[in-house]
C-alpha positions as CSV (number, residue, x, y, z in Angstrom):
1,X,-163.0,-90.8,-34.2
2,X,-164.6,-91.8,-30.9
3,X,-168.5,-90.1,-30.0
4,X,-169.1,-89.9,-26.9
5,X,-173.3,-89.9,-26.5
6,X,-173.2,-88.3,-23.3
7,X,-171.1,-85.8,-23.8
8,X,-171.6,-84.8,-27.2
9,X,-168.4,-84.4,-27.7
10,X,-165.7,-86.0,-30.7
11,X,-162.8,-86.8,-29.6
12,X,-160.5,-87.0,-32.7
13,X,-157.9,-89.9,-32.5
14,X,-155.2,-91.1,-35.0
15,X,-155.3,-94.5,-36.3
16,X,-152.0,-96.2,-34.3
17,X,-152.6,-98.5,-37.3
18,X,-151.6,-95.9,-39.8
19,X,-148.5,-95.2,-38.1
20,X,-147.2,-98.1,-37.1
21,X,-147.7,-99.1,-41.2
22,X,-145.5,-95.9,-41.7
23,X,-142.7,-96.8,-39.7
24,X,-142.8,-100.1,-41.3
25,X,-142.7,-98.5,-44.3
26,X,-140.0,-96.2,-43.4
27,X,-137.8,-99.0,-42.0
28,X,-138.5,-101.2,-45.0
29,X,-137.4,-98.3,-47.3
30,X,-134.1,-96.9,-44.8
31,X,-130.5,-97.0,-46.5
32,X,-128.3,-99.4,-44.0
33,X,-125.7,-96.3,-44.2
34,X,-128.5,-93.3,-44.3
35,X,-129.0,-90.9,-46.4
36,X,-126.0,-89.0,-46.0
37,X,-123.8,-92.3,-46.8
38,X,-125.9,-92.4,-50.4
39,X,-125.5,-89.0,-51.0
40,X,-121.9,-89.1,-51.0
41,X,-121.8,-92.2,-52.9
42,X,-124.3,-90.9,-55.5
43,X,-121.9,-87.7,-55.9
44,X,-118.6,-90.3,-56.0
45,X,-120.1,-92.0,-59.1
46,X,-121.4,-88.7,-60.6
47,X,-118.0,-87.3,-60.2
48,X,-116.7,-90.6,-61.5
49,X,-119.1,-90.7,-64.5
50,X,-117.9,-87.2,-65.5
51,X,-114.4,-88.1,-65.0
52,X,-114.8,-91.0,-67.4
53,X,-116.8,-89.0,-70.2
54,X,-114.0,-86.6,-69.9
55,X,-111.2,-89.0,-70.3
56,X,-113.2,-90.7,-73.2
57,X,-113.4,-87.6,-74.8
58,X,-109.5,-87.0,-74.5
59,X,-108.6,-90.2,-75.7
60,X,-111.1,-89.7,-79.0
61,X,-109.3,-86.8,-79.8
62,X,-105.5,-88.3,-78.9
63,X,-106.6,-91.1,-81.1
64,X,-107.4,-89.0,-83.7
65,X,-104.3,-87.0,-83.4
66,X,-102.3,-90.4,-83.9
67,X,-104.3,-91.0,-86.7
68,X,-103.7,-87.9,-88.5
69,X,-99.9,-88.5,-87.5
70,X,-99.9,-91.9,-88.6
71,X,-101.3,-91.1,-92.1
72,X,-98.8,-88.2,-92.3
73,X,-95.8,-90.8,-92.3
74,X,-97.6,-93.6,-94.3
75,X,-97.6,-90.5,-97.3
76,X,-94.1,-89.5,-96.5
77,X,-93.4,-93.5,-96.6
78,X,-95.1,-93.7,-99.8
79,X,-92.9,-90.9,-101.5
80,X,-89.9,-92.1,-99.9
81,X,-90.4,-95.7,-101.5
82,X,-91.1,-93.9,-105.2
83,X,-88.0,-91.9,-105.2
84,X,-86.0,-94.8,-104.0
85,X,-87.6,-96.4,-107.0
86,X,-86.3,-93.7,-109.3
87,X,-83.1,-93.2,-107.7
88,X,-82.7,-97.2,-108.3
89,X,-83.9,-96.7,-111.8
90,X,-81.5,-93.8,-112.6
91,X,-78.7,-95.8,-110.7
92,X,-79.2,-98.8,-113.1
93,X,-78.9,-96.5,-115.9
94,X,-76.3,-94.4,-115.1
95,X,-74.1,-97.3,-114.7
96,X,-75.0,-99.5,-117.5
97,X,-72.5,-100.1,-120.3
98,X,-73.6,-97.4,-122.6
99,X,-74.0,-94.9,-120.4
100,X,-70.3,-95.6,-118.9
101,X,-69.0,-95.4,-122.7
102,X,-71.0,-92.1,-123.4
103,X,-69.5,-90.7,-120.7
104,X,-66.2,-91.8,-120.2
105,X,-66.2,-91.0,-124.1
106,X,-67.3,-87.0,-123.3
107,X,-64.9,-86.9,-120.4
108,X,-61.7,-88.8,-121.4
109,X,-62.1,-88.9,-125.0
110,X,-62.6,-92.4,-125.1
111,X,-64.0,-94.0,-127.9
112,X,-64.4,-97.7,-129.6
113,X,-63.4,-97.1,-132.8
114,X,-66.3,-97.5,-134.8
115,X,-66.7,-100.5,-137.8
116,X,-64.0,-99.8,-140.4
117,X,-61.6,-98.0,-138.2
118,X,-59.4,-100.6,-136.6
119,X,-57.4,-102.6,-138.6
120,X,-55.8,-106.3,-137.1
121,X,-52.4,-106.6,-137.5
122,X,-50.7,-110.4,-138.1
């Protein structure tokens, strides 16, 4: 504020110091491309963030999906091996020597003749 004595009159002013500090303040803190270029490159990554946390959350759930699949077939493996193991076991039996005499016995009525039944002729 300037007084003037002989007019009794102030005379309000603004400080030129103030705003010239302002503008160096503004141009210190500008964006090269403005405010509307950050805007639209704040909303690219916020769109991009959410498309991210999206595809995060469908490749959780895919992956747990081929997990659940995964353990499905290791347990249809695991029987698969066990009654290849029994159908090895019961193969082994079925065609070991006794079994092939009892049964060729039941079917064909074939039979070694037993201790005291044969006789060797000279």
């Amino acid at each position: 504020m300037i007084i003037n004595p002989s007019a009794h009159t102030v005379i309000p002013r603004r400080n030129a110091f103030r705003k010239r500090s302002r503008i160096r303040r503004q141009q210190a803190l500008s964006l090269p491309g403005g405010k509307p270029f950050f805007f639209a490159v704040s909303k690219i990554f916020c769109g991009a963030a959410v498309f991210l946390f999206l595809s995060s959350l469908w490749l959780g759930s895919s992956i747990h999906q081929v997990d659940a699949q995964i353990s499905k077939v290791e347990t249809q493996r695991d029987q698969l091996v066990n009654s290849n193991i029994l159908m090895r076991a019961k193969k082994a039996n079925m065609f070991s020597p006794e079994t092939v005499g009892v049964m060729a016995g039941d079917q064909f009525a074939i039979h070694l003749p037993g201790a005291g039944q044969y006789k060797f002729l000279k």
